[in-house]
C-alpha positions as CSV (number, residue, x, y, z in Angstrom):
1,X,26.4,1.6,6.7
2,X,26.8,-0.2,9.9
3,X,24.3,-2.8,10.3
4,X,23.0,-4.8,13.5
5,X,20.7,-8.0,12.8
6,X,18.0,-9.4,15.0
7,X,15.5,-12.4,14.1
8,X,11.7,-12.9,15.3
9,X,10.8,-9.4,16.1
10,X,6.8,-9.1,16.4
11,X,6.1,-5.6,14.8
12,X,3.9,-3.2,16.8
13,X,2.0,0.0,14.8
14,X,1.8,3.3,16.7
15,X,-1.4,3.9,14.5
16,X,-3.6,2.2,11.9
17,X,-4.9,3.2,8.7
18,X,-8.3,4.1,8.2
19,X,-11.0,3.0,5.9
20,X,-9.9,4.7,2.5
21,X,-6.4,4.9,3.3
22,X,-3.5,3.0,2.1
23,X,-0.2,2.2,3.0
24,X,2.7,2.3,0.6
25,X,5.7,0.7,1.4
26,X,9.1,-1.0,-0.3
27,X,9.6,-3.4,2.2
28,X,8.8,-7.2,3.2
29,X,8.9,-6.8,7.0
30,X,5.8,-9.1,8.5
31,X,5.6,-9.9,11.8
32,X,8.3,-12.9,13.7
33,X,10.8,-12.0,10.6
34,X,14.1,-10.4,10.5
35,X,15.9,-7.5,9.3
36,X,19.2,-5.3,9.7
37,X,19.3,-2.0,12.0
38,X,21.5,0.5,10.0
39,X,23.1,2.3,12.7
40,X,25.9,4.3,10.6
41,X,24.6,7.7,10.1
42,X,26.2,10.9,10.6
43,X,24.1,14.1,11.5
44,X,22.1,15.5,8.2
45,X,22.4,11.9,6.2
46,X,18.9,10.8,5.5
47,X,17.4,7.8,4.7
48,X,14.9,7.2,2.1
49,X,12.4,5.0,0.1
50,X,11.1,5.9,-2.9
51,X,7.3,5.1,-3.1
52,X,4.7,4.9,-5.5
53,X,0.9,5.8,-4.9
54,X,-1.7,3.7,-6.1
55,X,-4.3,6.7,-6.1
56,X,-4.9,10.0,-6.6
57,X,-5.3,11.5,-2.6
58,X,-3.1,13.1,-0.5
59,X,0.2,11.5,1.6
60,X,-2.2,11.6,5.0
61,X,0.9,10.1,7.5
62,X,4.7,9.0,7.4
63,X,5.7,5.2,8.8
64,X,9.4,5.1,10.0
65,X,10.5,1.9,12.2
66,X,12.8,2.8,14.5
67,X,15.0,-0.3,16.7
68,X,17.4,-0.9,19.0
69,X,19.1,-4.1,18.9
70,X,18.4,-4.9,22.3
71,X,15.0,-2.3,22.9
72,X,13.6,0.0,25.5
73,X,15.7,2.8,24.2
74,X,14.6,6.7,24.8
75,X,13.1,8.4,22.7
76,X,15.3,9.8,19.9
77,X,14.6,13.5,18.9
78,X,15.7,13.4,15.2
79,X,15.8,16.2,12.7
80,X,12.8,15.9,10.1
81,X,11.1,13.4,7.9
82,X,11.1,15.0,4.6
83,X,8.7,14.2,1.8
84,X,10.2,15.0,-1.8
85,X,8.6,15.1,-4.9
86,X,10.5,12.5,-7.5
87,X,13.9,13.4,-9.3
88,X,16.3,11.1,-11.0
89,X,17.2,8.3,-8.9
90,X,19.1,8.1,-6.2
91,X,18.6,12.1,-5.9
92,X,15.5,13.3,-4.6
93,X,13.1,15.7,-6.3
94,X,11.7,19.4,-5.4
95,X,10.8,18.9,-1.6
96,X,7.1,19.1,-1.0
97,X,6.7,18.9,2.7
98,X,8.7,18.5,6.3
99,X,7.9,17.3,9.3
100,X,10.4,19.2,11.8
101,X,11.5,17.4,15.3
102,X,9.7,13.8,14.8
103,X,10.4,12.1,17.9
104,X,10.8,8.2,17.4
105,X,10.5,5.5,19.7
106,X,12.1,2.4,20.0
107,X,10.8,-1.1,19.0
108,X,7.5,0.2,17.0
109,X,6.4,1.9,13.6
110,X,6.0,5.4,14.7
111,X,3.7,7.4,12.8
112,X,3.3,10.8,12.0
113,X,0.2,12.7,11.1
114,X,1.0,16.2,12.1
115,X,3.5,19.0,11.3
116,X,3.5,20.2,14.8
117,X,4.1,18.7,18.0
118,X,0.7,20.1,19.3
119,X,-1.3,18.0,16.7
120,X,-2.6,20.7,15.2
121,X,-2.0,21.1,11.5
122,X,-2.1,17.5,9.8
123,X,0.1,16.3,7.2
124,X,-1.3,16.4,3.5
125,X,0.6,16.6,0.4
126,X,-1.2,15.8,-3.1
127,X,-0.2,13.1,-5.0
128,X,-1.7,11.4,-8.6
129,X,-2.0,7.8,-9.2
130,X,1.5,6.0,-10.3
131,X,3.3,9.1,-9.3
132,X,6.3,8.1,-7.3
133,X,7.4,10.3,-4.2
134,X,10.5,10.2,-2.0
135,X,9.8,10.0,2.0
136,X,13.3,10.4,4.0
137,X,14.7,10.6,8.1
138,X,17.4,13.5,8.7
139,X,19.5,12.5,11.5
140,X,20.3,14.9,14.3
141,X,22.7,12.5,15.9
142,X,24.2,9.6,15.1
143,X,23.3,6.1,16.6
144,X,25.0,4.2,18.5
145,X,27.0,2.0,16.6
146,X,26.8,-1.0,18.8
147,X,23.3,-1.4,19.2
148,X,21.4,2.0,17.8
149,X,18.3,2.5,17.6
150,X,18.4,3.5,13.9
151,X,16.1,3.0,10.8
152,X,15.8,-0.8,9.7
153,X,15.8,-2.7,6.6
154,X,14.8,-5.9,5.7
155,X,16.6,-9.0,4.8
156,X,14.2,-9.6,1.9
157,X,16.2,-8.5,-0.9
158,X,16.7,-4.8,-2.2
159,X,14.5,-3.0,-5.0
160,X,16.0,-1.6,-7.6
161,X,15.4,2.2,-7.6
162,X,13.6,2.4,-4.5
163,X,15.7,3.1,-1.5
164,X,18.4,5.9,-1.4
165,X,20.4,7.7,1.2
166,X,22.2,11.2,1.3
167,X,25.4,11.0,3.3
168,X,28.5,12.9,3.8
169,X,31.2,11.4,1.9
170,X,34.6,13.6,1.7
171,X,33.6,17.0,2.2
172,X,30.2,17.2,0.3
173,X,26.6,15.7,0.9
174,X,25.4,13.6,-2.0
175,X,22.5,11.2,-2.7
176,X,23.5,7.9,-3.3
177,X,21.7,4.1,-4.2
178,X,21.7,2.0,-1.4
179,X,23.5,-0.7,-3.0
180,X,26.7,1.7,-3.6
181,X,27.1,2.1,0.4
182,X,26.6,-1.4,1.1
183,X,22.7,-1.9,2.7
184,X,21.3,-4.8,1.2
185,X,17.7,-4.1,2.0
186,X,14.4,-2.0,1.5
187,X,13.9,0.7,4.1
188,X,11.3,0.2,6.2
189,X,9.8,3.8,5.2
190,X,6.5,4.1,4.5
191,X,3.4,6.3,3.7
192,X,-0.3,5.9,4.1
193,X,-2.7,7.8,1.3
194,X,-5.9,8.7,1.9
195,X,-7.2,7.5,-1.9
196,X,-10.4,10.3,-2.5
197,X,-13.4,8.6,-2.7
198,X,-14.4,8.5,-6.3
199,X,-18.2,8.3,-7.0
200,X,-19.6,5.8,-10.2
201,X,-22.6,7.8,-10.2
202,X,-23.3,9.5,-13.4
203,X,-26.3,11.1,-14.9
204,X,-26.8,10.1,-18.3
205,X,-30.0,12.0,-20.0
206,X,-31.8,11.4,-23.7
207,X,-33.7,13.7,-25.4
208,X,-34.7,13.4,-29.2
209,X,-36.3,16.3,-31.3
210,X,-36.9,17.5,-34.2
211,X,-37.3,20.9,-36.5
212,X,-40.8,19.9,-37.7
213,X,-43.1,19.6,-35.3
214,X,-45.7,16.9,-37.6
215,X,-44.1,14.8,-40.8
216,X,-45.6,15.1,-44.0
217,X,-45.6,11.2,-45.7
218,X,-43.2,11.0,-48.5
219,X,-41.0,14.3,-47.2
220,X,-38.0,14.2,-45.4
221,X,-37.2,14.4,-42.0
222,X,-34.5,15.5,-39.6
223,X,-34.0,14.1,-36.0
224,X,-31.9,15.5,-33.3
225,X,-31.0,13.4,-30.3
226,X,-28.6,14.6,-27.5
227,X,-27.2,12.6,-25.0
228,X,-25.6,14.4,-22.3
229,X,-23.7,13.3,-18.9
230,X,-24.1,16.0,-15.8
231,X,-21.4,13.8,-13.6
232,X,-19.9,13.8,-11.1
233,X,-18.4,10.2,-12.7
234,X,-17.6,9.6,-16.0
235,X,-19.6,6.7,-18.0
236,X,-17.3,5.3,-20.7
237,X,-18.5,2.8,-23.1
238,X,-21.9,4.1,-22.6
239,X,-24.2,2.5,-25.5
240,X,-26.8,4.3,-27.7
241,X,-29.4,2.6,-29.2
242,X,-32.0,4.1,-31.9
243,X,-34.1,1.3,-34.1
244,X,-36.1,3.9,-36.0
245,X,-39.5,3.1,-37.2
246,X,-40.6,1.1,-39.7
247,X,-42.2,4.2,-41.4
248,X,-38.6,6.0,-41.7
249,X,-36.5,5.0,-44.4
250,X,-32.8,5.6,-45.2
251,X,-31.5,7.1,-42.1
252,X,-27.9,8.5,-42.1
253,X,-26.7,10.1,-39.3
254,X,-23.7,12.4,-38.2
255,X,-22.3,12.0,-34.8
256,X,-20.6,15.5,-33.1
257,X,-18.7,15.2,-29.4
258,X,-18.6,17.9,-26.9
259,X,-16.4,18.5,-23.5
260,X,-13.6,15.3,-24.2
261,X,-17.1,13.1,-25.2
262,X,-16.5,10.4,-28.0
263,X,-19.0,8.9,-30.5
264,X,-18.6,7.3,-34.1
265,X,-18.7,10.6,-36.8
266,X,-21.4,8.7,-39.3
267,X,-23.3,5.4,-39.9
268,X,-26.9,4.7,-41.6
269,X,-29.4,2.9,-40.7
270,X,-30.2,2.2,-37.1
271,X,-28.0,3.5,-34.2
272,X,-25.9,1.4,-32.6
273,X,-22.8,3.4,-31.1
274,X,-20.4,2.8,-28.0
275,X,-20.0,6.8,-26.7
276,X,-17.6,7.9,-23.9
277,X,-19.3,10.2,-21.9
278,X,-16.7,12.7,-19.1
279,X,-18.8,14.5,-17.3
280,X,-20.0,17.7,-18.4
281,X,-19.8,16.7,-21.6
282,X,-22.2,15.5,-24.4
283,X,-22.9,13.8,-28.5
284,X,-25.0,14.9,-31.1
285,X,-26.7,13.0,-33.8
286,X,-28.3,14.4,-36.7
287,X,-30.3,12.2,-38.8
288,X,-31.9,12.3,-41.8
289,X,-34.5,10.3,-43.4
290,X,-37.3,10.1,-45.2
291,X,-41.3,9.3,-44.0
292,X,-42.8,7.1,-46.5
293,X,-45.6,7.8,-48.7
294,X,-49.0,6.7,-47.4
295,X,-47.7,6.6,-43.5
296,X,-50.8,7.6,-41.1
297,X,-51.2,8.4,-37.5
298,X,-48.5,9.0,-34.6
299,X,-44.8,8.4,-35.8
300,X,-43.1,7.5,-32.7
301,X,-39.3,7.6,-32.4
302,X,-36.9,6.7,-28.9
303,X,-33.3,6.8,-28.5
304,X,-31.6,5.4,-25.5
305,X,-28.4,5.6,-23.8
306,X,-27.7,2.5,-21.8
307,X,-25.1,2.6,-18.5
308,X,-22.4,0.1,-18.0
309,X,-20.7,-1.1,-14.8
310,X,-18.5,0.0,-12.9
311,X,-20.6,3.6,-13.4
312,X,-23.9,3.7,-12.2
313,X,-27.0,5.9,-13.1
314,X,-29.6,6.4,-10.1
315,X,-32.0,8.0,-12.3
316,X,-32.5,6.0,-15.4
317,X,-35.8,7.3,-16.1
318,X,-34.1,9.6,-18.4
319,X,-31.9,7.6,-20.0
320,X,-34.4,7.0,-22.6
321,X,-36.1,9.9,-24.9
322,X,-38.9,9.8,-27.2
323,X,-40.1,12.0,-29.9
324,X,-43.9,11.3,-31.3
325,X,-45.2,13.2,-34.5
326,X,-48.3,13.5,-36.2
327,X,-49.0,13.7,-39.9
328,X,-49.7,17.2,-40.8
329,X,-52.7,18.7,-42.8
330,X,-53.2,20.8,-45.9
331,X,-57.1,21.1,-45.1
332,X,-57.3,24.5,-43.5
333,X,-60.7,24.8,-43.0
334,X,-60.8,21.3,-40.4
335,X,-57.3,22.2,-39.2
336,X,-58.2,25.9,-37.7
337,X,-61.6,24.4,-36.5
338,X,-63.4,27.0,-38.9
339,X,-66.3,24.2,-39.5
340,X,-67.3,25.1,-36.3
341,X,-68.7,28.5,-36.8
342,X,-72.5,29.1,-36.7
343,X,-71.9,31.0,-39.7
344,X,-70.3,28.5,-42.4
345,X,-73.4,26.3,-43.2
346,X,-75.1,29.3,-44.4
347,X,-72.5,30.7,-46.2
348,X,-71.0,27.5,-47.9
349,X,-75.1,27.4,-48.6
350,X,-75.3,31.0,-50.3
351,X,-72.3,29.8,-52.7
352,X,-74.1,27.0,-53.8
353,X,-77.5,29.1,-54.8
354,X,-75.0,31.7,-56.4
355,X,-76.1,34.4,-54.2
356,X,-74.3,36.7,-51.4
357,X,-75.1,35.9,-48.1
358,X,-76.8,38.5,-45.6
359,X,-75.1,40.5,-43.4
């Protein structure tokens, strides 16, 4: 590749970035430093970085700087930018977009947004974070040797891996490392991803339950307590607390995880688990204990599920669930409120004189 080197060049953007986007680029070019136009292209050789995203979003725009050794050039009507998905280096994966026609401008990073010259139908191609993409210039004419305007590299040193170029050598078109053919820099060939706004805010609910509805002192009993995350965010490391009453002894619990959820399968005693909660999905814990002999009045029992940064719960009030029980009776007489009939002091009367009561 013929190259052309100027020094102290001050960089000038055709557009900027907005506020969730992010440009991903190879190169070290700054403003006031220096780099090499490569002006040896034939028509259909391409030039082309190999870029990784730091997101999951979409490839929003395509960076190409395009000089002159000298500057004020015309416009140059050039064949495509070409975005390819990632194949084994130097040769350039399934291609996943085009941009037909880009028109590039001398002494500036032209960008592109759109695949049509009227602006109307803007570039987006999906991409996952840490997935690598290919983003290439196809020639249409070749530059002026002497002076271009071509792409540019830098004089910061070249990547390994990350810049490539398909060029007719011999009869055939072939992809090749940069390196092999000579250019000693990074492209600078870049893209700008719009990174999808990911919301931290989960909602993280508690509720506790049981299949008796009173305890009975000195019998068993069985809690249930769900904890369930309705999204949109995930809340990982999530901790459950449950310090059961005093009343309940020898808790052992079973833990079961729904929907990609994780929780520890078993433990006794008190509950104190770390839970990873993906949204939509949900844990389980069964417990079983036993209410000891002589307890009285309102067996009260909470579970909660506490949220940890970076994911954030706007409603805790349900993050917490509590389950109180009564002691049940055996005395069906005061439990059905039959003591309150007009007709029971006369009739518990009658029994005691050994006689049958009136009708």
């Amino acid at each position: 590749m013929r190259s052309m080197i100027w020094l102290g060049f001050v960089l000038a953007f055709a557009a900027s970035a907005g506020a969730n986007e992010v440009t991903v680029k190879n190169d070290s070019l700054v403003n006031n430093s220096s780099g090499s136009i490569q002006a040896g292209f034939a028509p259909g050789e391409k030039a082309a970085s190999w870029l990784t995203s730091p997101c999951d979003g979409n490839i929003v725009a395509a960076q190409i700087f395009w000089r002159s050794l000298f500057g004020g050039a015309a416009v140059s009507p050039e064949d495509s930018i070409d975005i390819y998905r990632s194949g084994t280096f130097p040769t350039a994966g399934a291609l996943a977009q085009d941009i037909i026609g880009p028109q590039l401008n001398d002494g500036v990073i032209n960008e592109f947004r759109y695949l049509d010259e009227n602006n109307t139908i803007p570039l987006s191609v999906p991409v996952t974070q840490d997935e690598t993409f290919v983003l290439a210039l196809t020639f249409s004419d070749a530059p002026d040797p002497t002076q271009g305007p071509s792409v540019v590299s830098d004089s910061g040193g070249i990547q390994a891996n990350r810049n490539s170029i398909y060029a007719l050598i011999g009869s055939s078109y072939s992809w090749y490392s940069n390196t092999t053919l000579g250019v000693t820099g990074d492209w600078v060939i870049r893209a700008v991803i719009d990174c999808q706004a990911v919301s931290t805010d989960a909602s993280v609910a508690t509720t506790v339950t049981s299949t008796s509805t009173a305890y009975t002192p000195g019998a068993p009993l069985q809690y249930t307590i769900t904890i369930g995350n309705s999204g949109p965010a995930s809340s990982l490391g999530t901790t459950v607390v449950d310090t059961f009453p005093s009343a309940y002894a020898g808790a052992a619990w079973t833990c079961v995880a729904s929907g990609s959820a994780t929780c520890t399968s078993s433990g006794n005693g008190n509950i104190i688990d770390t839970v990873n909660l993906p949204s939509g999905s949900h844990v389980v814990y069964t417990v079983n204990g036993t209410v000891i002999a002589g307890t009285t009045g309102t067996l009260s029992n909470s579970a909660t599920a506490i949220v940890h940064a970076p994911t954030t719960d706007p409603n805790s009030t349900d993050n917490t669930g509590t389950l109180d029980l009564t002691a049940a009776t055996s005395d069906l007489i005061f439990a059905n409120g039959f003591e309150q009939s007009a007709a029971a002091p006369r009739i518990m009367a009658a029994h005691a004189l050994g006689v049958r009561p009136a009708r």
